[in-house]
TIDO-6625 format. One record per atom (N, C-alpha, C): residue number from 1; x, y, z; residue in three letters. Coordinates in nm, 4 decimals, m for minus. Atoms other than C-alpha are relative to their C-alpha. Layout:
# TIDO-6625
+-----+----------+----------+----------+------+
: seq :        x :        y :        z : type :
+-----+----------+----------+----------+------+
: NUM :        X :        Y :        Z :  ALA :
...
+-----+----------+----------+----------+------+
END
This chain:
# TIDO-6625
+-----+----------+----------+----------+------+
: seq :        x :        y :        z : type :
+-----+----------+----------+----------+------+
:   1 :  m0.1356 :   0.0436 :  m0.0273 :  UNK :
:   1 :  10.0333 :  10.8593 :  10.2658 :  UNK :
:   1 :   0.0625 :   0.1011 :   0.0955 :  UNK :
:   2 :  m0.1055 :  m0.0690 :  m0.0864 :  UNK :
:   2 :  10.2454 :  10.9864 :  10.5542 :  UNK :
:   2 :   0.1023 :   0.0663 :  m0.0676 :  UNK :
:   3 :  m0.1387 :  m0.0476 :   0.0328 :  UNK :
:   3 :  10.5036 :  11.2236 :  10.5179 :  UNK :
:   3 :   0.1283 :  m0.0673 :   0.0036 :  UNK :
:   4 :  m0.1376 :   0.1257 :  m0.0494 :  UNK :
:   4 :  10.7657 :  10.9960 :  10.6518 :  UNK :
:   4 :   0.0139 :  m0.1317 :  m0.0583 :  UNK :
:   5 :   0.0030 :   0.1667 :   0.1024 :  UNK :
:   5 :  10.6447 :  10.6847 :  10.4424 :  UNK :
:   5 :   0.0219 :   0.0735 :  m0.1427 :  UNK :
:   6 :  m0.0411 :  m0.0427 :   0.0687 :  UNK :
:   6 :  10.6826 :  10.9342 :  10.1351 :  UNK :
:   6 :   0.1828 :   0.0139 :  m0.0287 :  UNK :
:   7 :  m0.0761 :   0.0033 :   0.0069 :  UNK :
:   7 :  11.0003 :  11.0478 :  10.2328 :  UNK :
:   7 :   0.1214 :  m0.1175 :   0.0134 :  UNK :
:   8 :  m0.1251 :   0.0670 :   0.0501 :  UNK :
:   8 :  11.1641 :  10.6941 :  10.2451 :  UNK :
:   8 :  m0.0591 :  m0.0298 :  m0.1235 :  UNK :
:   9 :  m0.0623 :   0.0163 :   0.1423 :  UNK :
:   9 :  10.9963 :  10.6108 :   9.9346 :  UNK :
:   9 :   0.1136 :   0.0416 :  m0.0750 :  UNK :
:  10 :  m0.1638 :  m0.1008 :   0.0778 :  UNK :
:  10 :  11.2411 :  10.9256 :   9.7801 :  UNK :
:  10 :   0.0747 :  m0.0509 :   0.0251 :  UNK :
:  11 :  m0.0983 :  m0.0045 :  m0.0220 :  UNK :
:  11 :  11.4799 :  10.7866 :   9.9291 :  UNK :
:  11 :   0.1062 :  m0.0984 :  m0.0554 :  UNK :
:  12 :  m0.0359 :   0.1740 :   0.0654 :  UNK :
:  12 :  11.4681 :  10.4298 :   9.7574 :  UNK :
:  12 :   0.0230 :   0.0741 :  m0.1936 :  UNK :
:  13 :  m0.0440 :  m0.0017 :   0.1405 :  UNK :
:  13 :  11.5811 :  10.6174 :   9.4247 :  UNK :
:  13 :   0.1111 :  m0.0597 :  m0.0523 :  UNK :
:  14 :  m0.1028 :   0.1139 :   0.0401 :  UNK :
:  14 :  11.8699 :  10.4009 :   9.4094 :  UNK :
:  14 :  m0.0589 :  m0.0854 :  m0.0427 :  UNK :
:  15 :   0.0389 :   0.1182 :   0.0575 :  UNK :
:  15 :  11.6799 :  10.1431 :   9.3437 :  UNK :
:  15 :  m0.0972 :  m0.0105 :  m0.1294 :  UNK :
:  16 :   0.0817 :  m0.0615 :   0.1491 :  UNK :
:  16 :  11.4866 :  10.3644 :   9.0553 :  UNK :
:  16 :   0.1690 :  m0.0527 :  m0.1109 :  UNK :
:  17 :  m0.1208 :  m0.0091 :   0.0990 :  UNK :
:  17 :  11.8633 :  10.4445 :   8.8898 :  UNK :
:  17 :   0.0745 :  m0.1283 :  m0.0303 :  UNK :
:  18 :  m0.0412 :   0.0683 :   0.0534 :  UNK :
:  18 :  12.0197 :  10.0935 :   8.9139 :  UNK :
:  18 :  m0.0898 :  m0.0721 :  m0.0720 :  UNK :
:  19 :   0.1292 :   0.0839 :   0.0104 :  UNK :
:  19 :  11.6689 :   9.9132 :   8.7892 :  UNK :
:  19 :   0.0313 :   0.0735 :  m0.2035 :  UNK :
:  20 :   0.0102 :  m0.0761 :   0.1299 :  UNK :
:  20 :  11.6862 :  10.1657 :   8.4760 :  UNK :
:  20 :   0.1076 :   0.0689 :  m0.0573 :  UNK :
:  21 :  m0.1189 :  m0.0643 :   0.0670 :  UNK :
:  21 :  11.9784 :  10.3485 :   8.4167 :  UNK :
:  21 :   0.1139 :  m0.0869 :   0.0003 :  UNK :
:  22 :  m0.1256 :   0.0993 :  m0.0102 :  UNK :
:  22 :  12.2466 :  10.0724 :   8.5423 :  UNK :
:  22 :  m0.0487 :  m0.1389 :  m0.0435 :  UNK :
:  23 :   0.0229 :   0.1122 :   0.0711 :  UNK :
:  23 :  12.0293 :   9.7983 :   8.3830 :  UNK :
:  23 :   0.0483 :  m0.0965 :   0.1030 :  UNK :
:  24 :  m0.0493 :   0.1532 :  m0.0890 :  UNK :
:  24 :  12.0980 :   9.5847 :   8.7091 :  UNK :
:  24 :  m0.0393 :   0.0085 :   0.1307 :  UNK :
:  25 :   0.0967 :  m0.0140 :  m0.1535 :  UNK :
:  25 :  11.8114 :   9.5962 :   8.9769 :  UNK :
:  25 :   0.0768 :  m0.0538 :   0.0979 :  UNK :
:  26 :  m0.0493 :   0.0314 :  m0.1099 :  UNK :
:  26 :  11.9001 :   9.5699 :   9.3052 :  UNK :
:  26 :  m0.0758 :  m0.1040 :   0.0455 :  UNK :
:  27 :   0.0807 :   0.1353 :  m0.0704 :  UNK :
:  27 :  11.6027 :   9.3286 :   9.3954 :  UNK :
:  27 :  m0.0207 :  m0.0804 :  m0.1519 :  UNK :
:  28 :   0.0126 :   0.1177 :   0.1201 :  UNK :
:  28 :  11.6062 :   9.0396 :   9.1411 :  UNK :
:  28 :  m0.1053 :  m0.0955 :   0.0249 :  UNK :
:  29 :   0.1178 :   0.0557 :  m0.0086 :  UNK :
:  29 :  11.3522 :   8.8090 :   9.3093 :  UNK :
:  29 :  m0.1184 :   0.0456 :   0.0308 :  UNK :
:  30 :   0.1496 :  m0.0119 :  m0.0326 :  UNK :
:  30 :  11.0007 :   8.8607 :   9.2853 :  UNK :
:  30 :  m0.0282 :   0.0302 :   0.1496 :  UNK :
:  31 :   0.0144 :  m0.0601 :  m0.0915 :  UNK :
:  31 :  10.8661 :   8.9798 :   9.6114 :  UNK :
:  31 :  m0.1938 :   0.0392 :  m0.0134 :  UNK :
:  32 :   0.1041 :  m0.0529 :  m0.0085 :  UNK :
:  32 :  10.5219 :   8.9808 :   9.7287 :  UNK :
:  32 :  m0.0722 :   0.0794 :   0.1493 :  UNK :
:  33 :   0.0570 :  m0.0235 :  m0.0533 :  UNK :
:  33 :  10.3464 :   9.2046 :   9.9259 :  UNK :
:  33 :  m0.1679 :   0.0674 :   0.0289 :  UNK :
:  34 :   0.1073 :  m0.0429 :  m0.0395 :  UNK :
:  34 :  10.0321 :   9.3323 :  10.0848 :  UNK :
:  34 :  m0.0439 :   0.1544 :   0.0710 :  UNK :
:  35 :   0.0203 :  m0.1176 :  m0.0244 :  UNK :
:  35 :   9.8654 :   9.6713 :  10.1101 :  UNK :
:  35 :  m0.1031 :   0.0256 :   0.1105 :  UNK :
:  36 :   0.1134 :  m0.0240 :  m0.0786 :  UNK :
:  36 :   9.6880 :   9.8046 :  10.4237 :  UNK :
:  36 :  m0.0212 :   0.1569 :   0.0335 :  UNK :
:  37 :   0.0235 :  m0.1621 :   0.0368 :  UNK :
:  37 :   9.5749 :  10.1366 :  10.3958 :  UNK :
:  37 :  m0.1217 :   0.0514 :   0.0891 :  UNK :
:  38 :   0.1218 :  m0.0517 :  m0.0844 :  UNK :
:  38 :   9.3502 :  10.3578 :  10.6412 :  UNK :
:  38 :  m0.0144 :   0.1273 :  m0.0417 :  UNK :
:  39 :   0.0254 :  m0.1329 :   0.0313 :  UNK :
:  39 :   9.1702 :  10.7257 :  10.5868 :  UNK :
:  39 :  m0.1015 :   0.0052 :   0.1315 :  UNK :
:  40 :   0.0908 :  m0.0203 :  m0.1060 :  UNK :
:  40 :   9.0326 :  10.9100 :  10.9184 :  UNK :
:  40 :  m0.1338 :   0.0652 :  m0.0615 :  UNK :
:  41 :   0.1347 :  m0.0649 :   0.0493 :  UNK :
:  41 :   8.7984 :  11.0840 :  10.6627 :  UNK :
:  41 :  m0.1168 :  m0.0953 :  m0.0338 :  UNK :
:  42 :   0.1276 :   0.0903 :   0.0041 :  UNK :
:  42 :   8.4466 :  10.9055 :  10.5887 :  UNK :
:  42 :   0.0437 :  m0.0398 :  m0.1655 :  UNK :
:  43 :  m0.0187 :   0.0560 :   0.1441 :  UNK :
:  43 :   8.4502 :  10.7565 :  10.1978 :  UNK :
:  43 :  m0.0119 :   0.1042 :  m0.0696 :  UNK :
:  44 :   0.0506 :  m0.0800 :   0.1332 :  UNK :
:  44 :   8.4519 :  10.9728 :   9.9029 :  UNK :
:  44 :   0.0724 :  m0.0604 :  m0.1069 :  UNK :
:  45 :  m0.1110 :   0.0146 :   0.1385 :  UNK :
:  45 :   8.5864 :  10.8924 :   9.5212 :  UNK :
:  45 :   0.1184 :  m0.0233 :   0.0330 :  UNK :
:  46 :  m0.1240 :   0.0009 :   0.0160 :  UNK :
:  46 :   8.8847 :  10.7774 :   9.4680 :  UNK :
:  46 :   0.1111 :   0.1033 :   0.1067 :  UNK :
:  47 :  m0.0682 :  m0.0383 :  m0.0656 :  UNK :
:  47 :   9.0326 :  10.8292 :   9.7897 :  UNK :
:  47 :   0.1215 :  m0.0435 :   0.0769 :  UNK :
:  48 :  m0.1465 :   0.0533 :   0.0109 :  UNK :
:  48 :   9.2810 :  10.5828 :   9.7893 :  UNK :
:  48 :   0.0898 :  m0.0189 :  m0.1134 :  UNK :
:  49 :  m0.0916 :  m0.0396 :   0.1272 :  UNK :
:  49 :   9.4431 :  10.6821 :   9.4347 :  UNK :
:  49 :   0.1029 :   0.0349 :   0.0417 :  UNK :
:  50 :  m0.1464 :  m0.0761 :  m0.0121 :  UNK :
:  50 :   9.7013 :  10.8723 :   9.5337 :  UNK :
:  50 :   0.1072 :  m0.1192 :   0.0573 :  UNK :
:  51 :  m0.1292 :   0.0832 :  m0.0558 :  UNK :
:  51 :   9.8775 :  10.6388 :   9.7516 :  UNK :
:  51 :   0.0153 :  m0.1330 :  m0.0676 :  UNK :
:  52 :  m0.0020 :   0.1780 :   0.1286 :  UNK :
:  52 :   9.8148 :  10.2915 :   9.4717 :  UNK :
:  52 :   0.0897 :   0.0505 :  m0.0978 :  UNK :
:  53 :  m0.1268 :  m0.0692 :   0.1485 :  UNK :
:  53 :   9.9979 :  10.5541 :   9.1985 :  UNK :
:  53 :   0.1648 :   0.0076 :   0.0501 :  UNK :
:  54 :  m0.1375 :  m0.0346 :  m0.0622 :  UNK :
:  54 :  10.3082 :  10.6279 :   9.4225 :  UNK :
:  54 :   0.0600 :  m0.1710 :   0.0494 :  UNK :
:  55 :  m0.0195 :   0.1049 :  m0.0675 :  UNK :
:  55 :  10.3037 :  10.2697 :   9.5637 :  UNK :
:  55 :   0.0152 :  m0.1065 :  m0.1482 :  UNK :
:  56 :  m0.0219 :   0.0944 :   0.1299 :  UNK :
:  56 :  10.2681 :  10.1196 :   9.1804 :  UNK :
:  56 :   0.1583 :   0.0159 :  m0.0709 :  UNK :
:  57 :  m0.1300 :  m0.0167 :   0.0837 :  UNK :
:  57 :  10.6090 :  10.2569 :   9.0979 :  UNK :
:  57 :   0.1018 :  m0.0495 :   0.0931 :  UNK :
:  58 :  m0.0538 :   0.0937 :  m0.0830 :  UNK :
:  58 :  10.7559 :  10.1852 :   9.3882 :  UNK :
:  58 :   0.0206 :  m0.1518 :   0.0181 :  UNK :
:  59 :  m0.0037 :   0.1558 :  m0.0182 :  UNK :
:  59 :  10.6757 :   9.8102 :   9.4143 :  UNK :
:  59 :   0.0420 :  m0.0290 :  m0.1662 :  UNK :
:  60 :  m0.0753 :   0.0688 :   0.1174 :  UNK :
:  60 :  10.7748 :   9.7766 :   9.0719 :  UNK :
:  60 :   0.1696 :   0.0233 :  m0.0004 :  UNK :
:  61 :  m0.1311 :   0.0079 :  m0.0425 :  UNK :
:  61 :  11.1176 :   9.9369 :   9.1696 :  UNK :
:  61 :   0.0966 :  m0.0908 :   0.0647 :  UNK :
:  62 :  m0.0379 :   0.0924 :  m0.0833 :  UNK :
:  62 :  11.1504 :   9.6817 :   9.4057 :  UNK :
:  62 :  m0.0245 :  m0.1458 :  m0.0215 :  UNK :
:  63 :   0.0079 :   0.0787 :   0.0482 :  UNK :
:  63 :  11.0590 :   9.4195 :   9.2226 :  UNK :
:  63 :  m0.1765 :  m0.0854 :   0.0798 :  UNK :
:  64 :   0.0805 :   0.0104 :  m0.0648 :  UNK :
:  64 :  10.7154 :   9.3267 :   9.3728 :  UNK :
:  64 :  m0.1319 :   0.0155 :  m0.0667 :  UNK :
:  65 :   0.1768 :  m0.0196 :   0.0877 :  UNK :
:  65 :  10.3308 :   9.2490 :   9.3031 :  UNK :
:  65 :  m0.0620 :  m0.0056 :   0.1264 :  UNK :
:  66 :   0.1055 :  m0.0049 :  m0.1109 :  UNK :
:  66 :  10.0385 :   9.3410 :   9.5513 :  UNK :
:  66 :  m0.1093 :  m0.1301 :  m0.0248 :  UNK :
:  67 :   0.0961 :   0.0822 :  m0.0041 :  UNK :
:  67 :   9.8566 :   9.0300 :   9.6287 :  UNK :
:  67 :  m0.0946 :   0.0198 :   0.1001 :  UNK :
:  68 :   0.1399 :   0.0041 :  m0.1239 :  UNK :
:  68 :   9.6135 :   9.1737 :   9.9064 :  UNK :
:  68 :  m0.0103 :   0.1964 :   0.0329 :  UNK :
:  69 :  m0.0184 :  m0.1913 :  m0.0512 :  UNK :
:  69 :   9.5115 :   9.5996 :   9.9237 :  UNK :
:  69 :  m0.1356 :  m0.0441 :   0.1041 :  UNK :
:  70 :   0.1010 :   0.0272 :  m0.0923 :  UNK :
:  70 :   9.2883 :   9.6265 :  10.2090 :  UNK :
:  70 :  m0.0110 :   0.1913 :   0.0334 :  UNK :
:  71 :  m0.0201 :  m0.1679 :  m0.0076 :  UNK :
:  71 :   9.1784 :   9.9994 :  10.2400 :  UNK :
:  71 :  m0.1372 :  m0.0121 :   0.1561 :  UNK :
:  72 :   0.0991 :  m0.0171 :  m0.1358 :  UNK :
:  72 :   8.9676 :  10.1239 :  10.5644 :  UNK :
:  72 :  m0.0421 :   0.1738 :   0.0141 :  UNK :
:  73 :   0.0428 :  m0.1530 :  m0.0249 :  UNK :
:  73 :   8.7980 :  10.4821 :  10.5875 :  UNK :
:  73 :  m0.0754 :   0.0714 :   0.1151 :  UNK :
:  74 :   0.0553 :  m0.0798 :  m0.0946 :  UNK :
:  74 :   8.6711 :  10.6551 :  10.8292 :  UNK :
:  74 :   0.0628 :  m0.0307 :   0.1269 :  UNK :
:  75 :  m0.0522 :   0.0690 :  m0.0961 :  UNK :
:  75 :   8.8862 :  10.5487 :  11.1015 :  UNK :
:  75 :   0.0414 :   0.0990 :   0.1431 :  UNK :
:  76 :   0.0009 :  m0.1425 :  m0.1399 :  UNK :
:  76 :   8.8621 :  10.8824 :  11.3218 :  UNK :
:  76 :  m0.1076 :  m0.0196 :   0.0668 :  UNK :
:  77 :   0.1046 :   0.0100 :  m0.1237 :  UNK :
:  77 :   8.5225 :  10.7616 :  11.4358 :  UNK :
:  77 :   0.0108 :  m0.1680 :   0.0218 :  UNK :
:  78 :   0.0486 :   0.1863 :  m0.0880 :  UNK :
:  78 :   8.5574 :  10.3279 :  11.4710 :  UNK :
:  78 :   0.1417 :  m0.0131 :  m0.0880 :  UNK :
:  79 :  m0.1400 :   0.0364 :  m0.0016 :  UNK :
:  79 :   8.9672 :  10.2588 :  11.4718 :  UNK :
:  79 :  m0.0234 :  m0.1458 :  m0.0946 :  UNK :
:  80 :   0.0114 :   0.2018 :   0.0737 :  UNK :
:  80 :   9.0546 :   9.9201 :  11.2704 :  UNK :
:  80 :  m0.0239 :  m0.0998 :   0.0960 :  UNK :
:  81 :   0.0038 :   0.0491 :  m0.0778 :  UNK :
:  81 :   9.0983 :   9.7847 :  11.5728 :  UNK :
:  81 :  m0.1305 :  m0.0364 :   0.0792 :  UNK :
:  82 :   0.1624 :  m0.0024 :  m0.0523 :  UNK :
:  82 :   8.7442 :   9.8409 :  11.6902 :  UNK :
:  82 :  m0.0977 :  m0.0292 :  m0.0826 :  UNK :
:  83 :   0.0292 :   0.0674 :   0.1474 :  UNK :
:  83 :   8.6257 :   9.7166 :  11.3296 :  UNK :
:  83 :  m0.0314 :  m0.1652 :   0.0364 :  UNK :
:  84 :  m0.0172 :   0.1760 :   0.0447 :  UNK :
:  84 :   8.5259 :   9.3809 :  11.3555 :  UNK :
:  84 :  m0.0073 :  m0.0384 :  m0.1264 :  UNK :
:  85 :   0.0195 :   0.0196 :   0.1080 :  UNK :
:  85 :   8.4422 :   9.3424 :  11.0374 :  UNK :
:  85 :   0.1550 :   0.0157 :  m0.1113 :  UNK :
:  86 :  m0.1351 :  m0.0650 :   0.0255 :  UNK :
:  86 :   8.7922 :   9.5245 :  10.9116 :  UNK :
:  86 :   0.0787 :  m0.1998 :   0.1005 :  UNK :
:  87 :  m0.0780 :   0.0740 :  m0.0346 :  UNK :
:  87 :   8.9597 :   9.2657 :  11.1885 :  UNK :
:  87 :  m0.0441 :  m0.1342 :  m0.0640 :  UNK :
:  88 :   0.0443 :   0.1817 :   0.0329 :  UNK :
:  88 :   8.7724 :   8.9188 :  11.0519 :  UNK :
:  88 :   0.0697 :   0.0175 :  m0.1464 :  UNK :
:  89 :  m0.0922 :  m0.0106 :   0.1345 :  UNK :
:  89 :   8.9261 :   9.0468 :  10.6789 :  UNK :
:  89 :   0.1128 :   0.0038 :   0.0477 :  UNK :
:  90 :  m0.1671 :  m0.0156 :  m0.0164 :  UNK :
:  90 :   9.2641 :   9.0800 :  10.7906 :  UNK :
:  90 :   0.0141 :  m0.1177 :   0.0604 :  UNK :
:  91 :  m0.0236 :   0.1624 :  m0.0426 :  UNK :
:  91 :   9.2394 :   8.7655 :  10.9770 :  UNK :
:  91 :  m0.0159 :  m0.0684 :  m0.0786 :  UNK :
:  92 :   0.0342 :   0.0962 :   0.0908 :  UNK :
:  92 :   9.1284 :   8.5605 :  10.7251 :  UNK :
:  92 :   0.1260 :   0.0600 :  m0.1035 :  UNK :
:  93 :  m0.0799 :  m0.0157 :   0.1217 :  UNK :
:  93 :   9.3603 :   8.7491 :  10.4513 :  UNK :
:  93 :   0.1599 :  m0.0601 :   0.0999 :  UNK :
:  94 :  m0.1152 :   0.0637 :  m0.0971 :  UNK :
:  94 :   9.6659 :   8.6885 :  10.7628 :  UNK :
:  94 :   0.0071 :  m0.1577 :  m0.0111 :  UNK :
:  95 :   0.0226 :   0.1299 :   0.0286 :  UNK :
:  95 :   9.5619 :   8.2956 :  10.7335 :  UNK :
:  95 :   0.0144 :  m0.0522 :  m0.1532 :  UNK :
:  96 :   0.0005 :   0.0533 :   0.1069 :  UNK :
:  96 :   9.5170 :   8.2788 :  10.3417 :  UNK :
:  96 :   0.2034 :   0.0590 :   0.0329 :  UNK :
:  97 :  m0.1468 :  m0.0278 :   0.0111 :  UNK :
:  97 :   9.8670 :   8.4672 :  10.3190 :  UNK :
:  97 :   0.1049 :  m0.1301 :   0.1031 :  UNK :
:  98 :  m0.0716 :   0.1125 :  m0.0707 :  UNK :
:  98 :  10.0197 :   8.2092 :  10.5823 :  UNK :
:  98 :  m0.0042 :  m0.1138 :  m0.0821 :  UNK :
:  99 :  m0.0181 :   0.1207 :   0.0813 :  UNK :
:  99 :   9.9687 :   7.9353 :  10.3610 :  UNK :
:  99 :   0.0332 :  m0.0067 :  m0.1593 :  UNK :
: 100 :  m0.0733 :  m0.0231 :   0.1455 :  UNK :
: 100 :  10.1233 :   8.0812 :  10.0325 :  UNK :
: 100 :   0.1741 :  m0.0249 :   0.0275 :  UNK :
: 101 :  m0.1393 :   0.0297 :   0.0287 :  UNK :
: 101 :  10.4144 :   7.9139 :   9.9126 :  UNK :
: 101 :   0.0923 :   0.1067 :  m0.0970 :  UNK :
: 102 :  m0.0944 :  m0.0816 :   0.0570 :  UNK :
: 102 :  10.7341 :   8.1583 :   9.8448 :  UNK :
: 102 :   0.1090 :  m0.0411 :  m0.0212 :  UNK :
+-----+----------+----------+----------+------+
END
């Protein structure tokens, strides 16, 4: 996780304190989104934990369920972009997601 995508999480603690302490979330409808996640390092263990734990409290703050994580590693030697394999999943998940009714 970026520093800068951390720091607005922090920043969405309003939406921690009215959710729990003021008993009157700020997001009331459901809300779905999708996770796309890259690491320039090659694979090891559980190397997208960290950012699913910070991102599980979050999207529940916000009222929200992950219907699509898409993780990508090694992306310092073959970009997503240069991925075909990476781009035909995201296309196809871009197409299923286009045809979900919200």
């Amino acid at each position: 996780m970026t520093s800068w995508f951390k720091i607005f999480i922090d920043r969405t603690q309003i939406l921690y304190n009215a959710k729990y302490k003021l008993k009157d979330p700020i997001f009331k409808e459901k809300k779905k989104v999708v996770v796309i996640a890259n690491a320039g390092a090659p694979h090891y263990p559980g190397q997208f934990e960290g950012i699913m734990v910070e991102l599980k409290h979050f999207f529940w703050n916000i009222n929200a369920d992950v219907i699509g994580y898409y993780k990508y590693n090694d992306t310092d030697e073959v970009m997503i972009k240069d991925n075909e394999a990476a781009r035909l999943e995201l296309a196809n998940a871009g197409a299923q997601i286009a045809n979900l009714q919200f």
